[in-house]
Structures are given as C-alpha cells and as structure tokens.
C-alpha positions as CSV (number, residue, x, y, z in Angstrom):
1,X,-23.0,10.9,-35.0
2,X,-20.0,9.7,-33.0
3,X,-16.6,11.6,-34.1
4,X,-15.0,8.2,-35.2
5,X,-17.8,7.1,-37.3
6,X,-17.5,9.2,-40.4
7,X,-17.3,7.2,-43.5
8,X,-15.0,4.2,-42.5
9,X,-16.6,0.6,-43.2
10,X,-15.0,-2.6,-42.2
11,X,-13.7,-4.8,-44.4
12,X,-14.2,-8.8,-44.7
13,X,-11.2,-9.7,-43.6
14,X,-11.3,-7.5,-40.0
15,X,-10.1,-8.4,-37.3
16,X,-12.0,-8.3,-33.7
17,X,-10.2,-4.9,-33.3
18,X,-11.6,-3.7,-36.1
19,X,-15.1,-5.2,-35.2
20,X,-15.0,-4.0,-31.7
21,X,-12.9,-0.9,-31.6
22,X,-11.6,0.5,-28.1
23,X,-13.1,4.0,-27.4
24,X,-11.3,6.9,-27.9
25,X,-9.9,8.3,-25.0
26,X,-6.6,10.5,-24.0
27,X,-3.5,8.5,-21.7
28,X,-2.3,11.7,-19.4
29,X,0.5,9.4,-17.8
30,X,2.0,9.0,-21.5
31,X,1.8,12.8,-22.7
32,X,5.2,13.8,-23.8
33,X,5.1,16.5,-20.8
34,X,4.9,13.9,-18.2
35,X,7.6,11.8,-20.0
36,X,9.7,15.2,-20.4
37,X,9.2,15.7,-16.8
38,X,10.1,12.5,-15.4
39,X,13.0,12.0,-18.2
40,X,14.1,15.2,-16.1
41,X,13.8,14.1,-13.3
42,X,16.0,11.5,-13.5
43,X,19.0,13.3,-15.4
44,X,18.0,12.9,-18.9
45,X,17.6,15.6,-21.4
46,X,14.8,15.4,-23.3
47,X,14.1,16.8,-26.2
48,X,10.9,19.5,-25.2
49,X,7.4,18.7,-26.6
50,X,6.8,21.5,-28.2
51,X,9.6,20.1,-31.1
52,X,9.5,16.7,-30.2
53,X,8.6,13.9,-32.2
54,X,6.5,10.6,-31.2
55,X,5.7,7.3,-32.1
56,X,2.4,5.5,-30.7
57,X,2.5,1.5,-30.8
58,X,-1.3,0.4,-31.1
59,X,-3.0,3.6,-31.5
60,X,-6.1,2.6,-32.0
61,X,-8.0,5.5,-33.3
62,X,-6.1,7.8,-32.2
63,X,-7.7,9.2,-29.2
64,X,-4.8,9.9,-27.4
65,X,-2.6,11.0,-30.3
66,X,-4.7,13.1,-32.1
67,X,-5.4,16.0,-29.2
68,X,-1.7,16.1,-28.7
69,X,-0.9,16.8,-32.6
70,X,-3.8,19.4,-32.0
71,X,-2.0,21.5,-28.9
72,X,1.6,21.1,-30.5
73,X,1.5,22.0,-33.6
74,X,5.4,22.0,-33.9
75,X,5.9,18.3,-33.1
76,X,5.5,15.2,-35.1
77,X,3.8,12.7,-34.3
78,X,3.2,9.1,-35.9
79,X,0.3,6.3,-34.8
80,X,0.7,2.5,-36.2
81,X,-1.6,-0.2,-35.6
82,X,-2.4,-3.5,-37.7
83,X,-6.2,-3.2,-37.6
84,X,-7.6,-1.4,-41.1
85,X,-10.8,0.5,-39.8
86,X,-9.2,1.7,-36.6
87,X,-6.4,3.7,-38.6
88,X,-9.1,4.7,-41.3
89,X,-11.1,6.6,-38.7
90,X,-7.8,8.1,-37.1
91,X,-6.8,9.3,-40.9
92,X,-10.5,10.7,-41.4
93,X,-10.4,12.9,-38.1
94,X,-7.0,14.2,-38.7
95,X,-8.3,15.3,-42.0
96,X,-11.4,16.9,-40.6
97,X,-9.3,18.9,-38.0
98,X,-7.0,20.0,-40.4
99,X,-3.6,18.1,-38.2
100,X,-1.1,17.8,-40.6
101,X,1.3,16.8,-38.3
102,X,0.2,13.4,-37.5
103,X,0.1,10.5,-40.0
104,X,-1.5,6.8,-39.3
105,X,-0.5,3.6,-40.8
106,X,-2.0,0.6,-40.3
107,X,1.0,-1.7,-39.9
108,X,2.6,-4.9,-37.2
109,X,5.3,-3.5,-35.1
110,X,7.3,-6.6,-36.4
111,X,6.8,-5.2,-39.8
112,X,7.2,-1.1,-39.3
113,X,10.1,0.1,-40.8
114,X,10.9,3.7,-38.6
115,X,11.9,6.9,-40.8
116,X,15.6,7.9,-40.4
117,X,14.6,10.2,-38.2
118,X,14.9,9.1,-34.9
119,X,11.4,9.3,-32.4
120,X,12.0,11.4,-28.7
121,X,9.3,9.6,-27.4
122,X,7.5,6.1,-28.1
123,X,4.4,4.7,-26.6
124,X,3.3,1.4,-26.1
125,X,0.0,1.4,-23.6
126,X,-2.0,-1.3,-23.3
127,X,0.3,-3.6,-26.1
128,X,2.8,-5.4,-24.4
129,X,1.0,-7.9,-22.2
130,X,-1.5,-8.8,-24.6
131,X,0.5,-9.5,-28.0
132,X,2.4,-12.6,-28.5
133,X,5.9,-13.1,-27.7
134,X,7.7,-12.4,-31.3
135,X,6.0,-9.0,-31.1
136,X,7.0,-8.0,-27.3
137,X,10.8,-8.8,-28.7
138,X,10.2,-6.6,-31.7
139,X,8.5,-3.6,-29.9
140,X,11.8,-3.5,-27.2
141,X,13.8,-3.8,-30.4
142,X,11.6,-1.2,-32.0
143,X,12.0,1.1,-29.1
144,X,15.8,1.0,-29.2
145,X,16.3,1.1,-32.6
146,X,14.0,4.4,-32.6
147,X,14.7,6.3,-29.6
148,X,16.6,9.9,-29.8
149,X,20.0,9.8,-27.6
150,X,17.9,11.0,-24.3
151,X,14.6,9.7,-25.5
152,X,12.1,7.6,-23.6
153,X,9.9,5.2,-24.2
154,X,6.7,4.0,-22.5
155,X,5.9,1.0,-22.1
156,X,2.4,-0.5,-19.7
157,X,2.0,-4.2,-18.7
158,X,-0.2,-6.7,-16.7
159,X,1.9,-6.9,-13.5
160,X,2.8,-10.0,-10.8
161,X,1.9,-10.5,-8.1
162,X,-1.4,-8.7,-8.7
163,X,-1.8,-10.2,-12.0
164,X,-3.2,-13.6,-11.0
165,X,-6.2,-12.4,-9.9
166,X,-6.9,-11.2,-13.6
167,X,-5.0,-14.0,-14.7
168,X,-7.7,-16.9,-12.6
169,X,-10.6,-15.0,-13.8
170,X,-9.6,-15.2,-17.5
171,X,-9.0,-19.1,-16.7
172,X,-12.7,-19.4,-15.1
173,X,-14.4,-17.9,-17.8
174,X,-12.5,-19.8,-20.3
175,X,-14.0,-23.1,-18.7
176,X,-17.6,-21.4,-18.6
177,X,-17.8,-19.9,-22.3
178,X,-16.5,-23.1,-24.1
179,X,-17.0,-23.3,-27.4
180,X,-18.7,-20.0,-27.8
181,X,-17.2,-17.9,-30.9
182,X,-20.0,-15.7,-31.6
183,X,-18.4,-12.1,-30.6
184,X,-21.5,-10.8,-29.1
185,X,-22.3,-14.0,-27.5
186,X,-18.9,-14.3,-25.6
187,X,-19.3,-11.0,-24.4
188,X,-23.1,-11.5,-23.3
189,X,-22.5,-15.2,-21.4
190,X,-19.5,-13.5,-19.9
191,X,-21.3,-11.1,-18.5
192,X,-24.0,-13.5,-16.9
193,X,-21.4,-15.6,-15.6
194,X,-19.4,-12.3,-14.0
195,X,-22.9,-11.4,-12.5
196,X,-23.2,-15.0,-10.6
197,X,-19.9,-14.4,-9.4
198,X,-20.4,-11.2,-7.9
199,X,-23.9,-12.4,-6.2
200,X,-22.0,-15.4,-4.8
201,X,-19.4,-13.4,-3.2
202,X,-22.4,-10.7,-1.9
203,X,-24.5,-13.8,-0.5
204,X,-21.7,-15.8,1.4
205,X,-18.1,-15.1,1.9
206,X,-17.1,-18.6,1.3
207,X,-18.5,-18.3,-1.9
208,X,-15.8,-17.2,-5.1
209,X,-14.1,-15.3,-2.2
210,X,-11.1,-14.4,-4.9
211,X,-13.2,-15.1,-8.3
212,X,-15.7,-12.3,-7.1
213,X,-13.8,-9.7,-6.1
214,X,-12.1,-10.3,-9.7
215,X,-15.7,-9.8,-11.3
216,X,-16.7,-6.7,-9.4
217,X,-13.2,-5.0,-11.0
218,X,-14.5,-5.8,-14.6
219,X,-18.3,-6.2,-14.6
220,X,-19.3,-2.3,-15.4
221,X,-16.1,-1.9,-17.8
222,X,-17.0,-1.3,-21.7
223,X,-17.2,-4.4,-23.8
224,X,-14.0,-3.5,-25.9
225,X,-12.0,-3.8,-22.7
226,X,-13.7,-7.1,-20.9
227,X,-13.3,-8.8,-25.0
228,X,-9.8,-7.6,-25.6
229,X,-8.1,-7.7,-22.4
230,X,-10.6,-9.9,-19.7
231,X,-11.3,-12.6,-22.5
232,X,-7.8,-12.0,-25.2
233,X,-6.2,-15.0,-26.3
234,X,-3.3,-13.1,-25.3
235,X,-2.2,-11.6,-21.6
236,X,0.9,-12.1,-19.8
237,X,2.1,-10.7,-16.9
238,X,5.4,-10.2,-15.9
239,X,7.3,-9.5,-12.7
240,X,8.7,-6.2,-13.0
241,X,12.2,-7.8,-12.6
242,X,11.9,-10.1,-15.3
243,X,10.5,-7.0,-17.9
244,X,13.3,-4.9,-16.8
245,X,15.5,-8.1,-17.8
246,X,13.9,-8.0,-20.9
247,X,14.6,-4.6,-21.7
248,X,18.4,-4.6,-20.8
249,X,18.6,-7.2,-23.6
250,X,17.6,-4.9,-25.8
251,X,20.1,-2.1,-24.5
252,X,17.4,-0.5,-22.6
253,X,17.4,1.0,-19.4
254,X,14.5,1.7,-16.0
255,X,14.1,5.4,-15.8
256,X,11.2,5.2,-13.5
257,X,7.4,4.6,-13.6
258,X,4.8,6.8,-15.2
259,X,3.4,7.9,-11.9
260,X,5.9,9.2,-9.3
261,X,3.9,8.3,-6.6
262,X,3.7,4.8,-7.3
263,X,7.6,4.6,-6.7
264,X,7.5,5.8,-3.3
265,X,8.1,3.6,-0.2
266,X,6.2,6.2,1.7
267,X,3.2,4.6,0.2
268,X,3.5,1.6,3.2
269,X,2.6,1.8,7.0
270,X,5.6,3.8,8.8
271,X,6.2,0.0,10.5
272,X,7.6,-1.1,6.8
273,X,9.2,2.2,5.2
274,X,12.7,1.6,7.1
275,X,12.8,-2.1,5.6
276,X,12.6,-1.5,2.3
277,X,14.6,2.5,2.8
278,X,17.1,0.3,3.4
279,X,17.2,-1.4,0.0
280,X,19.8,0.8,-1.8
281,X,19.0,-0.8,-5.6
282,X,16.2,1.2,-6.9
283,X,14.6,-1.9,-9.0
284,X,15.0,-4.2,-5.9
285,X,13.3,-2.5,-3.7
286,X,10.6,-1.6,-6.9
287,X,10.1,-5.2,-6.7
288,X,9.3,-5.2,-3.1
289,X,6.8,-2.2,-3.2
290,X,5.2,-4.6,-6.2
291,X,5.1,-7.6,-3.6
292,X,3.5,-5.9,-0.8
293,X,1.0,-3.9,-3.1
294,X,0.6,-7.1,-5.3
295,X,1.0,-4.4,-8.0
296,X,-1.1,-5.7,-11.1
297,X,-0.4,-2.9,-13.8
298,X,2.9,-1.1,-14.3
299,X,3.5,2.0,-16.6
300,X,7.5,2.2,-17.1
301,X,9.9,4.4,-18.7
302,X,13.0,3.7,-20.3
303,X,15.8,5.2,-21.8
304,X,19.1,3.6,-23.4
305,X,21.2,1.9,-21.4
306,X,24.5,3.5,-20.3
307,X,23.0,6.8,-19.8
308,X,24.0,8.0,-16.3
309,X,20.9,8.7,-14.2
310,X,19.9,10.3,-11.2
311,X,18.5,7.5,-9.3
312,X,17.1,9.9,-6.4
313,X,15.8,13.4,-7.7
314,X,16.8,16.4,-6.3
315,X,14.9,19.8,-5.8
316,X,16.8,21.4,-8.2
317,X,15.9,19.4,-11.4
318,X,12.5,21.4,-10.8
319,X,14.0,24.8,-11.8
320,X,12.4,25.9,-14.8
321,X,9.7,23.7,-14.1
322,X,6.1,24.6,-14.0
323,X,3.5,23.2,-11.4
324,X,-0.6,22.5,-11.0
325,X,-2.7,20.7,-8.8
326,X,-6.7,21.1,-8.0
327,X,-6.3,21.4,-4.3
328,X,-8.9,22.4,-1.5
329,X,-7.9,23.4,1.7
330,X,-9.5,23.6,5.5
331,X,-7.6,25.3,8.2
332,X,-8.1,24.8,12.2
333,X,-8.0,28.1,14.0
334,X,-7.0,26.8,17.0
335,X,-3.6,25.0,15.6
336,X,-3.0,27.3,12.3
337,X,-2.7,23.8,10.9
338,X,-4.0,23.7,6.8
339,X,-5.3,20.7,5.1
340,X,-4.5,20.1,1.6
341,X,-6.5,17.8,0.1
342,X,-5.8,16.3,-3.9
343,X,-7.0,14.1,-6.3
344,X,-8.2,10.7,-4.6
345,X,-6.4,10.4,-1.4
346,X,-3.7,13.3,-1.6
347,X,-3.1,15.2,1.2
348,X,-1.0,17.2,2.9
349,X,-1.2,18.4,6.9
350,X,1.1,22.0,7.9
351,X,1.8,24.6,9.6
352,X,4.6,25.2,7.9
353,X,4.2,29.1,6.2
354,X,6.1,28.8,3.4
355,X,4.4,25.4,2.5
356,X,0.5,27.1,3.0
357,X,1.4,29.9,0.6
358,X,2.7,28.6,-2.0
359,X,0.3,25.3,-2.0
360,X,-2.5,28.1,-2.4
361,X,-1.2,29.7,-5.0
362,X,-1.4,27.0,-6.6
363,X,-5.1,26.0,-5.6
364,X,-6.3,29.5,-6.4
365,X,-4.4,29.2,-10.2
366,X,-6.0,26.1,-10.9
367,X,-6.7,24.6,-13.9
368,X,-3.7,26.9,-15.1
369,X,0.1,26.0,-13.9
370,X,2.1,28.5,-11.7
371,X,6.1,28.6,-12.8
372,X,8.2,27.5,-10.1
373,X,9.6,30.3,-10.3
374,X,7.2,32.8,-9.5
375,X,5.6,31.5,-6.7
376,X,8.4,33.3,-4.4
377,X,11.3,35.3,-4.0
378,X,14.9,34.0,-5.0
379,X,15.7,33.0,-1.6
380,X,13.0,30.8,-1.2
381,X,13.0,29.0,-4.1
382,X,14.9,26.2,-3.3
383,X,13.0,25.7,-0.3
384,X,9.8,25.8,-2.7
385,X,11.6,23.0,-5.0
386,X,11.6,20.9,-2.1
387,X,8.2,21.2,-0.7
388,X,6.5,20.9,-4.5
389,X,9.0,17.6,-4.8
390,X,8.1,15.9,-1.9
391,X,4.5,17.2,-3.0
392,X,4.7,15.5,-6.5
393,X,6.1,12.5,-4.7
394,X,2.7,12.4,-2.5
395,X,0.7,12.9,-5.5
396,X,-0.6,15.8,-4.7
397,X,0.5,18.0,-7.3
398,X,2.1,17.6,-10.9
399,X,5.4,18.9,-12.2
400,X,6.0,19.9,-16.0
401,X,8.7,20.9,-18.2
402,X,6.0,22.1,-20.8
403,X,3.1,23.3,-19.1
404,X,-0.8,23.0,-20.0
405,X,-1.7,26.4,-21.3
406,X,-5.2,26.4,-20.0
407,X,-7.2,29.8,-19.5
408,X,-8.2,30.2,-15.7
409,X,-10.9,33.2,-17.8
410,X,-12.0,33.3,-20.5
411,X,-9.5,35.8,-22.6
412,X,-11.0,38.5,-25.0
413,X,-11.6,35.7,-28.1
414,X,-12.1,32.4,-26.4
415,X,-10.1,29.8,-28.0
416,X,-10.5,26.0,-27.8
417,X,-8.3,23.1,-29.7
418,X,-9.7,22.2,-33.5
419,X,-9.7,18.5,-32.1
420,X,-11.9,19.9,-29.2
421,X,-14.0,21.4,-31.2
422,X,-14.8,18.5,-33.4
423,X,-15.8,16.6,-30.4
424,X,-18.1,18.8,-29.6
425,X,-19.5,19.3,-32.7
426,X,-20.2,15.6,-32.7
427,X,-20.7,14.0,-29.0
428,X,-20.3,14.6,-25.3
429,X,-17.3,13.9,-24.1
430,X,-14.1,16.3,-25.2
431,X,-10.5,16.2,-24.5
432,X,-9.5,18.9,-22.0
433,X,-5.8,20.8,-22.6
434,X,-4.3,18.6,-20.0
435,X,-5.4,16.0,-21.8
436,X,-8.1,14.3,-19.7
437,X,-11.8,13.8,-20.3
438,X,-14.4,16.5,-19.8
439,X,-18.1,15.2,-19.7
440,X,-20.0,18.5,-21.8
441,X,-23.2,17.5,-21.1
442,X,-25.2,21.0,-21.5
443,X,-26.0,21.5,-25.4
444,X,-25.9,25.0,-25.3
445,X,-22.6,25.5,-24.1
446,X,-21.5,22.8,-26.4
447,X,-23.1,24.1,-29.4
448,X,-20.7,27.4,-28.0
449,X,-17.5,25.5,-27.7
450,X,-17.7,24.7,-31.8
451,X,-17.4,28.3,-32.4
452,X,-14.5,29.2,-30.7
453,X,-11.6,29.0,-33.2
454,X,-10.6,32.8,-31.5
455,X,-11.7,35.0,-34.4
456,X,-14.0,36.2,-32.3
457,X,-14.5,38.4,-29.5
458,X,-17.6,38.4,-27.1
459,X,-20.0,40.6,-28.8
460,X,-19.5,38.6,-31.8
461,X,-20.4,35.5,-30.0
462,X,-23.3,37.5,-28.2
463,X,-24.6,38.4,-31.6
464,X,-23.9,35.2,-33.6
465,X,-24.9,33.1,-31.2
466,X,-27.7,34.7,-29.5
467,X,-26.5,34.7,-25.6
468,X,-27.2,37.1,-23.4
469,X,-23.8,38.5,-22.0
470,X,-25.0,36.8,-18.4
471,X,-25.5,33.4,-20.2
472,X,-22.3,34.2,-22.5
473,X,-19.8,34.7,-19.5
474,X,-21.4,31.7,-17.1
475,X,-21.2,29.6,-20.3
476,X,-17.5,30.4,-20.9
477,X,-16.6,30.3,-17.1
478,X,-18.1,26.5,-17.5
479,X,-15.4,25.7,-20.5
480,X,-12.7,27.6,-18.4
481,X,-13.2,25.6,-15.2
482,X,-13.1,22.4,-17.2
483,X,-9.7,23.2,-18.4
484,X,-11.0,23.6,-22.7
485,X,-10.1,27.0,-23.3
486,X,-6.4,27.8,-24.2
487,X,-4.8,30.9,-23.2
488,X,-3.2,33.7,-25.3
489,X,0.0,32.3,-24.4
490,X,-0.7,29.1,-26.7
C-alpha cells in the first residue's frame, strides 16, 4: 500500500486535485539549504535551517515538506493547499512518523491568514503559472507580508520565450479534445493525439515540425502532470522581466535563480559570452540568456526590496561553507591533465594541482560534504574558495551553508530518517538526506532500512534480522552509497 493512501477518502465536492493527486516527490532546488546558500551568496543573512521556519504554497501531499520536517527537527515548517484529500494524507503521514513540527491546512492563498511569526523561507513551485491572476497577486503579497527581514522566497514559473512551445501544444489539443469532460477520457484521447504527433514528426520532417517535438517533451510524463499542467485551464507564462516587475510591486526584490548555473553567461558559445559580459544590469542581461536559450521554466528567489545585495559573489562568501559533488575523474599520463566529470554535462579539464586535489577530495567523500575549510591549509583557502566558486557556477559541484549529513559507512547503529523509513515500509522509492529520490528496489535491504531507528548495533540487526554479517555490511554499504543513512553527527 502506497504511503499516501492510508485512510483518506475523497469527498463529493473534490476537486481534480483531489481526484488526480501529483505524486509525492522532494524539490532539491527549494530545500532551505540551497535557499540559505544562495541567500548567502548574494549578501543576505539568512536565518540557518536548522532554526528556520517555512511556508510551502501548494504542498500537495507533502512530499517535499515532510522529509525536511523529518531531518530538521528544530525548524518549523507549514504546508497549505485548497484541495481536502491532498492535505488529509499529508496530516496522516506526519502522524505516522511522529513530525510534530509540520502542520497542513487545507486553505487558498487568497484566504491564509500567516501566524505572527514571520516565515525565513516560502515556497511556491509549480503554483504561479498555473493559478489565476487574483491568486498570483495574493501569493507576491503573501510572500512579503511573510518573509523574515533576510528571508527568501521561492517562486517557479512557465517562462517566455520557451513557453510557447508548451503554450501551442496546449492550444492543439484544446481543438482535438473538444467537448470531452470525462477526466480519464481527456487524459486517454490526449494521449492518442500526442502519439500521432510524435509519429508525424518521426515519418516526415515537414510534418508537426514544432507540435512534435512539443509531444515527445510530455508523452511519457505521469498523468497528474500532462492533466494539471499540459491540459490546466490555467498556465501563463511570463517573461522574466515582466515577473520581476511584478514582484517589485509588491516590495520584492531578484536575488538570483534556484540554480547558479543557469545564471551564467558562460553557458553560450565563447563567440557570444563578451556581448552579453558586457551587459552590466544583472536582470537585463538575465533576460538575454532567456532569449538565446528560449528559457521555458524559471525557479527565482527573492528577498525584500531595499536590501543591499552582492550582485556578483565573491570567494569569500564560501567561508564556512560546506561542499559535495559525485565526481569521476580520468587523467592523461602524457599531459597530467584530469577530467572531472559531474552530473549531466559537468565538467572540468586541469592541470592545475591545487584544483586536482581538492576536486578529489571531494569525489572520494562523496555522498558526504567536505567543509571548505578542511580541504587545505590556511594559505590555500582562498584559492580553494575560488576554484569550488567557479566550480558551483559550472555546475559541477554544490555549495551549502547547512550540509547533508549523510554517512559515506555505515556507523556502529545505522540510522535512517523516520520519513525514510515509512517509505520503505510501504513502497520503492525513498527520499535520500539530500533530499532526492532513491529507487530501493531489492526487498531485502528494504525490509532492512525499516529497522534502522539507531537502537541498534550490527549484531543486533545480524540476529533480529537474520543476515549473515557478509549480506549485513553489502546491504548497508547499498543504503550508504545511496545517500539514506545519516551520520552520528545528525
């Protein structure tokens, strides 16, 4: 039985989010360590996770909140959203994992009324583009009536130019379904009608040369995202200009988006980095990058207006910073020249010593962080700052103010997250300390990972559960590698 299914019925007045419910899944890019980090960054002062308080607009079931409440057990954090089953399964597994530091209430964001108490951190992903207009004014108004002095708030949005694609696929199979109403019927014909799309543009180029390449981006999706985002009633997209307009209205201010990387005019052919370098207005030349990408999604942070920022980071808002990264390396004998490769198309060419050793340090820690600060003597750490900077920057590495505390081996009594632990009690797929996805597919070392609450050593687990000690260790090597056991530090 699937986590979220416990006990919750739907009522007869739900609403399609209550019929269809998104599945539960974790947001790294809106963790309160990467908005720390980037709040940072920028010159802000955040306040730290580990005592922050946060607000989620449109939680869902609280698949994103509900591991964070697990791993910070010292912050507050509160999930709204006007669909009634949704929030009732968010209540039941905060209940069942014993998180009494997260509440759910099923509420509009026109109609929330905030606690005194202001929130360090609000997030808003996947809201904005699709809710009608009165509702994107009250959730900027929301956000700076709510927001602590250095707060930030997170906000993601169907972008222009990349948009219309999305936006003249929606259009096309508006004309195809018609009059169809039926839920499962919508989703079904839209599916056929994506599939002749897709063959058209595989049989002849001329063929649905734009439509198609729009259906091959949403065909294998789940049906909770092609109904509520491919099909909504409801999704604008906005010119990051025009949003960033919007938010200065409401006393609000660009900190910077979600993922470093994606603000970096290194990005472009060396032909058209000096162009836009040139561009000394951060948002301008934003805009530009969004042009020549034809960006279609944008995750962006703000903070209230009139705080001074750092509009270009420097090296030395990484000190007391922690860094991690899942890097493999190659090295050519012949030029001592190491290859760094990342997560999708990260990488990193040098020669440079300095670079190579601390780059794997890092590699050889992984999944745990390394602190800055220990990766080299005194003299070299500001030369460090700047490599992992420019690294972060490349997307080859992340940066954190409050870092994962994930065991590289398993410690003496092997400890996972309650939340964790429920999810494996009750499905496949379980929510790693970093707060990504972990596929679990073996059943025996899932059946494992329910029993470690840390009460117990090894030869306990050996005995109650029956493993030999060779089994035992591979199995908890497994959970280690995958980043789902916590270390004694946490």
């Amino acid at each position: 039985m699937d986590l979220y299914d416990r006990g919750v019925a739907s009522g007869g007045d739900a609403s399609s989010y209550d019929v269809l419910l998104y599945p539960p899944r974790p947001f790294p890019q809106t963790h309160p360590d990467r908005l720390a980090t980037l709040g940072t960054l920028f010159g802000l002062t955040p306040t730290p996770p580990a005592s922050c308080r946060v607000l989620e607009l449109g939680c869902g079931v609280g698949g994103n909140l509900l591991p964070m409440a697990a791993l910070l057990p010292d912050a507050r954090f509160v999930g709204i959203d006007n669909a009634a089953v949704p929030i009732a399964r968010a209540r039941a597994v905060a209940e069942r994992a014993g998180l009494a530091n997260v509440s759910f209430h099923q509420i509009g964001i026109e109609d929330y009324e905030p606690p005194a108490e202001a929130f360090d951190y609000v997030i808003a992903h996947g809201v904005y583009s699709w809710v009608p207009e009165p509702v994107r004014e009250a959730l900027l108004t929301l956000c700076a009536r709510v927001l602590s002095s250095d707060g930030v708030a997170y906000i993601s949005y169907n972008a222009l130019p990349g948009g219309r694609l999305r936006q003249m696929l929606r259009e096309a199979l508006a004309i195809h379904l018609g009059e169809i109403e039926e839920l499962g019927e919508r989703i079904s014909s839209a599916r056929r009608f994506l599939a002749l799309l897709v063959a058209a543009g595989e049989s002849d180029d001329d063929l649905a040369p734009t439509l198609a390449r729009a259906a091959r981006e949403v065909i294998d999706r789940d049906d909770a995202f092609l109904f509520h985002d491919v099909l909504a009633d409801v999704n604008e997209p906005f010119y990051f200009v025009d949003f960033l307009e919007r938010a200065r209205a409401h006393g609000l201010q660009y900190v910077s988006e979600a993922q470093f990387s994606e603000m970096q005019v290194a990005v472009l052919p060396p032909s058209l980095q000096s162009t836009l370098q040139q561009i000394e207005d951060p948002v301008r030349r934003d805009q530009y990058l969004d042009l020549l990408k034809e960006r279609r999604f944008r995750q962006t942070l703000l903070s209230h207006g009139g705080l001074a920022l750092d509009r270009e980071p420097q090296p030395e808002r990484l000190s007391g910073m922690a860094v991690s990264a899942a890097l493999r390396w190659t090295t050519d004998e012949r030029s001592a020249r190491v290859t760094f490769l990342g997560p999708g198309t990260a990488h990193l060419v040098t020669d440079h010593p300095l670079a190579v050793r601390t780059l794997q340090a890092i590699g050889r820690s992984w999944p745990s962080p390394c602190w800055i600060a220990d990766l080299g003597a005194e003299r070299e750490l500001p030369a460090i700052r700047d490599i992992l900077l420019r690294c972060y920057a490349a997307n080859l590495v992340r940066l954190h103010v409050h870092p994962p505390l994930v065991s590289t081996s398993p410690p003496d009594r092997p400890r996972m997250s309650p939340f964790a632990r429920l999810e494996a009690a009750d499905g496949t797929l379980l929510t790693t300390v970093r707060h990504t996805h972990h596929e679990l597919d073996d059943d025996v070392v899932r059946r494992l990972a329910t029993m470690l609450d840390g009460t117990r050593d090894r030869a306990a687990l050996r005995q109650d559960f029956g493993l030999p000690e060779a089994d035992l260790a591979a199995a908890l090597s497994r959970l280690a590698g995958a980043g789902l056991l916590l270390s004694d530090e946490s």
